[in-house]
VMD Tcl script that draws the C-alpha trace (Angstrom):
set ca {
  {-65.86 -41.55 -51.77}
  {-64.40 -44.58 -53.35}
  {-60.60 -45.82 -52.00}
  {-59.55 -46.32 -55.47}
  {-59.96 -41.92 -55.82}
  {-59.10 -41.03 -52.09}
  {-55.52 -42.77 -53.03}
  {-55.34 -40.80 -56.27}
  {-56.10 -37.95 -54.73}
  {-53.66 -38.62 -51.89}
  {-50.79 -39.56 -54.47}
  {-49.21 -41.95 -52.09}
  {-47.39 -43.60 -54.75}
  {-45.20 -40.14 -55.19}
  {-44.85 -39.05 -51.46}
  {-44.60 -41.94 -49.82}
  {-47.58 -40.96 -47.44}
  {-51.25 -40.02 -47.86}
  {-51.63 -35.91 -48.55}
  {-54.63 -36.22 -46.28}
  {-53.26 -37.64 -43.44}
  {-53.32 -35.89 -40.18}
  {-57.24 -34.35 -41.14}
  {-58.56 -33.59 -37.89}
  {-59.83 -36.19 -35.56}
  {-61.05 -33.56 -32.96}
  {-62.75 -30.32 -33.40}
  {-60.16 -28.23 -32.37}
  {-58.02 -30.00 -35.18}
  {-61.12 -28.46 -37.62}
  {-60.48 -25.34 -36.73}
  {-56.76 -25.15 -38.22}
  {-57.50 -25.19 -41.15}
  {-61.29 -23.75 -40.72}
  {-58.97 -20.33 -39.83}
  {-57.23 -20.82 -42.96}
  {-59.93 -18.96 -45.02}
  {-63.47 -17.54 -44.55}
  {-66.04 -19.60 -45.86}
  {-69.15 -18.07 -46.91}
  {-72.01 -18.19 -49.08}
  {-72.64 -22.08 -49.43}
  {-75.84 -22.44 -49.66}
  {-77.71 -22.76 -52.49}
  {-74.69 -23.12 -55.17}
  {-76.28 -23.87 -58.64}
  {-74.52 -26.71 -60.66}
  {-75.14 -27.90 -64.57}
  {-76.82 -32.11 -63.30}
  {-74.13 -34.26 -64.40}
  {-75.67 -36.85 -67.19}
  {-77.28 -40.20 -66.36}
  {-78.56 -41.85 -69.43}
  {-76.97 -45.32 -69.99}
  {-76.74 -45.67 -73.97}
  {-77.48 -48.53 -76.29}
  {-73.46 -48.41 -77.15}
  {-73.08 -49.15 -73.33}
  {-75.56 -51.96 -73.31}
  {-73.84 -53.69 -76.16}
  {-69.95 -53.51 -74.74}
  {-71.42 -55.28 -72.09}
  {-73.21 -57.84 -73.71}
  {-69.88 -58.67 -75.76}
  {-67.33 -58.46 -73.48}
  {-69.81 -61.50 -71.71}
  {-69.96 -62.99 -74.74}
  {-65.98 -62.97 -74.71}
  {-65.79 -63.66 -71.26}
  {-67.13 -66.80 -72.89}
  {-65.33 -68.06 -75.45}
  {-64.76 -71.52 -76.96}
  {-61.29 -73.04 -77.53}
  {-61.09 -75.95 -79.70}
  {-57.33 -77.15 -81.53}
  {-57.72 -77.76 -84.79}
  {-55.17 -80.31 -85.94}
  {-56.03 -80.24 -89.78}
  {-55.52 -76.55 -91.41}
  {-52.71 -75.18 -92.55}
  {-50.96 -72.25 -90.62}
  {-51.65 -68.34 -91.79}
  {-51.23 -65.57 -90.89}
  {-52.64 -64.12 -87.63}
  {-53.34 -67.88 -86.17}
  {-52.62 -68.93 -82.81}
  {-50.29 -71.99 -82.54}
  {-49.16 -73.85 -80.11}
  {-45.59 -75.02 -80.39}
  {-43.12 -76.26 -78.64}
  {-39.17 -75.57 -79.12}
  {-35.93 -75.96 -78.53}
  {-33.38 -72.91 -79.49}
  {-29.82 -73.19 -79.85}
  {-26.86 -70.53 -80.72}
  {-23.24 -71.98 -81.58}
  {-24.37 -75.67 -80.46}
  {-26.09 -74.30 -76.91}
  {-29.49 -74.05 -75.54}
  {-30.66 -71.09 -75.18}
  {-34.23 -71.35 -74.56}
  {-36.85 -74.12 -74.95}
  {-40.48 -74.70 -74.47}
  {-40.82 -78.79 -74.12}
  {-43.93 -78.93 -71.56}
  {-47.42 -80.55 -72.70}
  {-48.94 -76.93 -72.08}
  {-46.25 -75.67 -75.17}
  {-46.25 -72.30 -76.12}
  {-48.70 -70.07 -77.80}
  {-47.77 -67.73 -80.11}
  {-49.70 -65.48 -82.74}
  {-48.24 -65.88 -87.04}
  {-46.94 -62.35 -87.38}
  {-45.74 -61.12 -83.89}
  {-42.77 -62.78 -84.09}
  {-42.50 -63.27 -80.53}
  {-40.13 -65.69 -80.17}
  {-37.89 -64.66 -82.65}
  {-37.98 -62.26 -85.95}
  {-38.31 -64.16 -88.81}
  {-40.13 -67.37 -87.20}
  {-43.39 -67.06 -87.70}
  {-42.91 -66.65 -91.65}
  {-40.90 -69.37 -92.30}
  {-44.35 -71.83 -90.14}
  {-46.84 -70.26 -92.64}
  {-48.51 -73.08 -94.80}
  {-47.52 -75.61 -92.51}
  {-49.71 -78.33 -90.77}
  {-50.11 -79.11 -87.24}
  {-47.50 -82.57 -86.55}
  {-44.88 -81.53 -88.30}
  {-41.68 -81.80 -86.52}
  {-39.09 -78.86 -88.31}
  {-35.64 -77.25 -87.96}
  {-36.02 -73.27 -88.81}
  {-32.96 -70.69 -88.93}
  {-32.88 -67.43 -88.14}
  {-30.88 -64.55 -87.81}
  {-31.04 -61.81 -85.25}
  {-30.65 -58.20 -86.47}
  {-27.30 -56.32 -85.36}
  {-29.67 -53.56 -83.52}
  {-31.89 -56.35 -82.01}
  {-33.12 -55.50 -78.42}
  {-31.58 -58.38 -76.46}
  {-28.08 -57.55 -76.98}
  {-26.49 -61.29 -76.03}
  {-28.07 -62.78 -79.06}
  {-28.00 -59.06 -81.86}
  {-26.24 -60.44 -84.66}
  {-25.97 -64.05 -84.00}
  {-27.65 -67.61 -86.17}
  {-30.12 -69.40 -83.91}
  {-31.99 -72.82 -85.21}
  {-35.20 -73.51 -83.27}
  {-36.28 -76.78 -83.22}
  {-39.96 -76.77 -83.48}
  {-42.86 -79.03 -83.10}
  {-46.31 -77.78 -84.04}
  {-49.01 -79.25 -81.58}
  {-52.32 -77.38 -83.01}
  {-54.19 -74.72 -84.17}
  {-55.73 -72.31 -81.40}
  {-59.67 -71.62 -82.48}
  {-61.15 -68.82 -80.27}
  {-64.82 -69.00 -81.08}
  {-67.06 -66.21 -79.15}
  {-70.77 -67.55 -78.82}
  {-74.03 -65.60 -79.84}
  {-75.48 -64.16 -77.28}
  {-78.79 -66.67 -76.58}
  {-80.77 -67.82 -73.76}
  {-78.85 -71.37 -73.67}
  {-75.96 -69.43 -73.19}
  {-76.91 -66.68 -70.43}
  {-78.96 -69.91 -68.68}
  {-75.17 -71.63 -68.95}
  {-72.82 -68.95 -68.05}
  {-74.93 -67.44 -65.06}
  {-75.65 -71.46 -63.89}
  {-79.44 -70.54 -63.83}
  {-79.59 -67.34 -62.35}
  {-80.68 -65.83 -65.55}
  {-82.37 -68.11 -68.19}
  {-82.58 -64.98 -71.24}
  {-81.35 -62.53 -72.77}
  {-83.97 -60.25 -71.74}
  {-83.68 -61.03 -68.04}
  {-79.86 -60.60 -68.35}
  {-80.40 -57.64 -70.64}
  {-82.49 -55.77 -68.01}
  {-79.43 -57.04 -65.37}
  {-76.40 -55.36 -67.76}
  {-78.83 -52.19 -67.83}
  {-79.84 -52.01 -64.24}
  {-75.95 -51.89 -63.11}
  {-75.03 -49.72 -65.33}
  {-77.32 -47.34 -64.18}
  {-76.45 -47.54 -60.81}
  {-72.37 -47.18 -61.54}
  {-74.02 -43.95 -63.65}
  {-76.16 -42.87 -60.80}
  {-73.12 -43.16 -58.66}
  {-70.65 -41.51 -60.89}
  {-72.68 -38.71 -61.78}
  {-73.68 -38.11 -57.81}
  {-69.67 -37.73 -57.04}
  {-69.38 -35.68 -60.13}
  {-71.88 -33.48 -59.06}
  {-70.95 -33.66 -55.45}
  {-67.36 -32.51 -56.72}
  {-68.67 -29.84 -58.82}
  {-70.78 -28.22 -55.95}
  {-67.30 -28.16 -53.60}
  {-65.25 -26.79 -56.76}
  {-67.82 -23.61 -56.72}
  {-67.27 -23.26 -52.77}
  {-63.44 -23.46 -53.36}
  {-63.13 -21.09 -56.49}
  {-65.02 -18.68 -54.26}
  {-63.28 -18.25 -51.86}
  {-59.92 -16.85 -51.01}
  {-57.60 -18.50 -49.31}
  {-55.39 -16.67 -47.20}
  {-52.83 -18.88 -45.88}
  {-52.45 -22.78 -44.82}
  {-51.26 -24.96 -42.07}
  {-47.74 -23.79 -41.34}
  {-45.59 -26.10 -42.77}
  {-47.92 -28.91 -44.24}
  {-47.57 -28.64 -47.71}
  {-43.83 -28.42 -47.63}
  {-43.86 -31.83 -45.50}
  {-45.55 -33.54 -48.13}
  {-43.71 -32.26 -51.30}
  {-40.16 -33.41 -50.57}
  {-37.50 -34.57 -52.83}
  {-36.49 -37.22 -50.93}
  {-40.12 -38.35 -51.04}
  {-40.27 -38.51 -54.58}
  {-36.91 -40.58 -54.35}
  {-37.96 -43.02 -51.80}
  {-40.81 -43.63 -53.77}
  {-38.48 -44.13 -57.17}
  {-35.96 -46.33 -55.38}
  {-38.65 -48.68 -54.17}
  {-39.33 -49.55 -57.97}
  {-35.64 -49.99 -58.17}
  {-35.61 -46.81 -60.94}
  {-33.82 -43.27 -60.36}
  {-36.29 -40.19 -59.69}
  {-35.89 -39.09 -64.14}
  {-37.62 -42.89 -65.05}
  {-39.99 -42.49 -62.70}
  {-41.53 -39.28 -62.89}
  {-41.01 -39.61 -66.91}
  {-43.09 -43.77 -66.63}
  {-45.49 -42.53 -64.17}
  {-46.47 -39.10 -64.56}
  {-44.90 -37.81 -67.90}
  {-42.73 -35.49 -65.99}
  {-39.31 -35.15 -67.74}
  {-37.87 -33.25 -64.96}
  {-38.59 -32.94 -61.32}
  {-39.12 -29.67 -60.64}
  {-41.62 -29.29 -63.30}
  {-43.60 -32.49 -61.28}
  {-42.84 -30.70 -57.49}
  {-44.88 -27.57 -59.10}
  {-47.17 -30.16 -60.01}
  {-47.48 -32.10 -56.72}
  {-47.66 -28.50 -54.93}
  {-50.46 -27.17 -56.90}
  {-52.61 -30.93 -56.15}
  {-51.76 -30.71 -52.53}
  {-52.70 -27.00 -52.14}
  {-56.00 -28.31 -53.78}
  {-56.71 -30.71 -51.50}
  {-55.72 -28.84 -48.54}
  {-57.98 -26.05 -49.87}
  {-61.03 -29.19 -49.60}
  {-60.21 -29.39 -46.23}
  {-60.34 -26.02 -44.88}
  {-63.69 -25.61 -46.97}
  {-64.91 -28.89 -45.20}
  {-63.58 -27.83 -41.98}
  {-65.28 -24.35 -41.67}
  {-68.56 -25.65 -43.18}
  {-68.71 -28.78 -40.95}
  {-67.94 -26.39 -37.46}
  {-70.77 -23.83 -38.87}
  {-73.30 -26.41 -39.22}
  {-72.28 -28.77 -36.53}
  {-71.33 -31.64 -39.04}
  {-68.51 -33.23 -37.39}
  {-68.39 -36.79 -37.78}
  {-69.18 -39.02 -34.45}
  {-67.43 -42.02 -33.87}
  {-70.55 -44.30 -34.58}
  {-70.65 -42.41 -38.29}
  {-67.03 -42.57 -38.69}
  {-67.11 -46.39 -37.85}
  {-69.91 -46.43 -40.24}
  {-68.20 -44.58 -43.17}
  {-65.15 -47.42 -42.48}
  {-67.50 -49.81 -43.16}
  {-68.81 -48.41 -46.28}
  {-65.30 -48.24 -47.77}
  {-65.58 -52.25 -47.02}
  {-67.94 -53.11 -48.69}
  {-67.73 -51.10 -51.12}
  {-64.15 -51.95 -52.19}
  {-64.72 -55.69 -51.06}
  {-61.69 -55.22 -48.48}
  {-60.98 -56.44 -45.00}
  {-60.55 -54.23 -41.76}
  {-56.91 -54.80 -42.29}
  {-57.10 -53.24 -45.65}
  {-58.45 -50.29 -44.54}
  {-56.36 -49.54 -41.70}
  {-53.33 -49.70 -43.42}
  {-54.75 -47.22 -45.95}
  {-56.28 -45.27 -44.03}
  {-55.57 -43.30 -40.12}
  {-58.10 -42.40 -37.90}
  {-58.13 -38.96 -38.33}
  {-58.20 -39.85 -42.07}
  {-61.44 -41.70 -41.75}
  {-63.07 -39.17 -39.57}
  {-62.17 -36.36 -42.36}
  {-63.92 -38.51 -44.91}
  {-66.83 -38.95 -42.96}
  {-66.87 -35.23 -42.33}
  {-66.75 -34.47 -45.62}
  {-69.71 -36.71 -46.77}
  {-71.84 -35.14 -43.81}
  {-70.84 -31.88 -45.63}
  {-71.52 -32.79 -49.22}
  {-74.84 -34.13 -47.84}
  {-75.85 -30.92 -46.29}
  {-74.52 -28.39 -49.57}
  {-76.59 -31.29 -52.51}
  {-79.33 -30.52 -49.69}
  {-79.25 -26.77 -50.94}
  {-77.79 -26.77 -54.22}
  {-80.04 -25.51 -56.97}
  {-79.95 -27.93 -59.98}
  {-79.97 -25.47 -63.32}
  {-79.69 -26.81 -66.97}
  {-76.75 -26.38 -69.51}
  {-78.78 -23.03 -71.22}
  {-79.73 -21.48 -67.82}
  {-75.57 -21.39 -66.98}
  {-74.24 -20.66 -70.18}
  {-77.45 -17.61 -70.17}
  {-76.29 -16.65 -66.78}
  {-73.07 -16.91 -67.57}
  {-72.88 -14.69 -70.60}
  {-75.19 -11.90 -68.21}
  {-72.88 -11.77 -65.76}
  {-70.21 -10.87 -68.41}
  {-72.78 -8.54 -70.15}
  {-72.80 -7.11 -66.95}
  {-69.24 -6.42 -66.03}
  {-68.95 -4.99 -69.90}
  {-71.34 -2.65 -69.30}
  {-70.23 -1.42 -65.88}
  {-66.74 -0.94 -67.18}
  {-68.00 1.12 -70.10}
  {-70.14 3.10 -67.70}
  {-67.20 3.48 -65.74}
  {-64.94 4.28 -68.44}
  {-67.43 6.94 -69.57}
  {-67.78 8.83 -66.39}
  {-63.57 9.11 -65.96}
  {-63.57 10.81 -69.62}
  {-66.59 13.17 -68.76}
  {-64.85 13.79 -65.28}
  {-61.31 14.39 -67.40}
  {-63.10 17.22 -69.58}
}
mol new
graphics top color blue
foreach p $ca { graphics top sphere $p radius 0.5 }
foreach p [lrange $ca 0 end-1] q [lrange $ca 1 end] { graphics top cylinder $p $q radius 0.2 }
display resetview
């Protein structure tokens, strides 16, 4: 399990502190929330085999976004200015006689004919211009414009028009793969088969979690949970939480929830925060019961093993990791992998038409039984 979801999951951003912290680090800490619900039936859960297939569509993003990742610059200094170029300028503005802004480096600035980014009206008045030309342009700002200090007011910029920004993107050949890898790869075809190869393995990967996630959903919507840690979920959905969080973005709790979750008001997102941390807790009592069954309780030389997984597989330091992660956190997550290895051990792999068959049965089933049933209490009523 990647950091990048264990921190989604966790939400840390909204509560200020990971929703799995505190998982067990000793086997007495398992049983909690193992005693939280009765776990049963595990073995041999069926599950629909998440897809694998990398498509030509996938093949080719990748082969353009290197091709982009290698683009040309050149400045043209001849054309004349349209619309949709990207020039390179460099300006002076002044309102009532003062500077108010000014761009007078050799890097200049870039802008795009059309955006009007530096000012509405700009950009029009440099179409069918040349590069060199040294010009005065006046503007206008509307009454409703967004920076308030300059809505209404005149403004001249003094402009001077270094070049034309060309963005060329190169044809994907074998002078250019042999270039842009430095002679790792020297064609297309060897860097073709490279593209490919990883994205199979990110789809072999993706589609293992998937499934691994699909195989605990089962286990959890089976089973009935009858009650969880005393107090846990109330410590991590907390009000001032939420505001600690809000104030360390300098925003009240309304911007916040509204910029970073959609929430427009907070009560509406603590139903929502309650509902993900009753989910996750609901993992962990799953995990906990099926790990003390089957003797899966992570060791310290696995747990220290897992650690180093997340590593390398997020390219992060010790460091890193410990200030993401506790202990008992890391110790849960290596748990939970032992787990997820032992259940993908037993699952039963069935395709799309086998579940949706079985599916429909079991319904057929329940129909029937209820008209049975139904029958029966009118006979009995006569």
């Amino acid at each position: 399990m990647k950091m990048k979801k264990v921190m989604a999951l966790c939400l840390t951003a909204v509560v200020g502190m990971g929703v799995l912290s505190g998982c067990g680090s000793t086997k007495s800490e398992f049983r909690q929330y193992a005693k939280c619900a009765e776990v049963k039936d595990y073995d041999g859960i069926e599950y629909v085999p998440t897809s694998r297939e990398v498509t030509q569509d996938q093949i080719d993003e990748k082969i353009n976004s290197f091709c982009t990742d290698n683009n040309v610059e050149t400045k043209d200094y001849d054309s004349v200015i349209k619309d949709g170029d990207d020039v390179n300028i460099n300006y002076v503005e002044t309102i009532n006689g003062e500077e108010k802004a000014k761009n007078d480096d050799e890097a200049g600035t870039s802008i795009v004919m059309g955006k009007d980014a530096l000012a509405p009206g700009l950009d029009e008045q440099m179409i069918g211009l040349k590069p060199g030309v040294q010009k005065t342009f006046t503007i206008t700002y509307p009454d409703d414009y967004s920076d308030t200090t300059v809505a209404g007011m005149e403004a001249k910029f003094d402009v001077t028009i270094n070049y034309i920004k060309i963005t060329t993107t190169p044809e994907y050949t074998d002078d250019l793969v042999k270039s842009a890898t430095d002679g790792k790869y020297t064609t297309t075809a060897d860097y073709t088969k490279y593209l490919t190869d990883e994205l199979q393995k990110d789809a072999d990967k993706s589609a293992d979690n998937t499934d691994r996630a699909n195989v605990l959903k089962a286990i959890k919507e089976k089973t009935t949970f009858t009650k969880y840690p005393e107090g846990e979920i109330d410590a991590y959905v907390k009000s001032d939480n939420i505001e600690s969080s809000a104030s360390q973005y300098g925003i009240g709790v309304p911007t916040f929830l509204q910029y970073f979750y959609g929430y427009t008001d907070e009560a509406s997102f603590v139903s929502y925060l309650q509902s993900t941390v009753e989910s996750v807790m609901q993992e962990k009592i799953v995990v906990s019961s099926i790990a003390l069954e089957k003797d899966l309780v992570a060791n310290d030389k696995e747990t220290d093993a897992y650690k180093q997984k997340l590593m390398d597989d997020n390219e992060v330091d010790e460091d890193t990791i410990n200030s993401k992660y506790s202990a008992s956190d890391l110790k849960f997550y290596a748990t939970e992998e032992k787990v997820l290895d032992y259940l993908m051990g037993t699952a039963v792999q069935v395709d799309s038409t086998e579940a949706s068959s079985e599916d429909a049965s079991e319904d057929g089933s329940t129909e029937a039984e209820s008209t049975e049933s139904t029958t029966e209490s009118a006979s009995e009523a006569e």
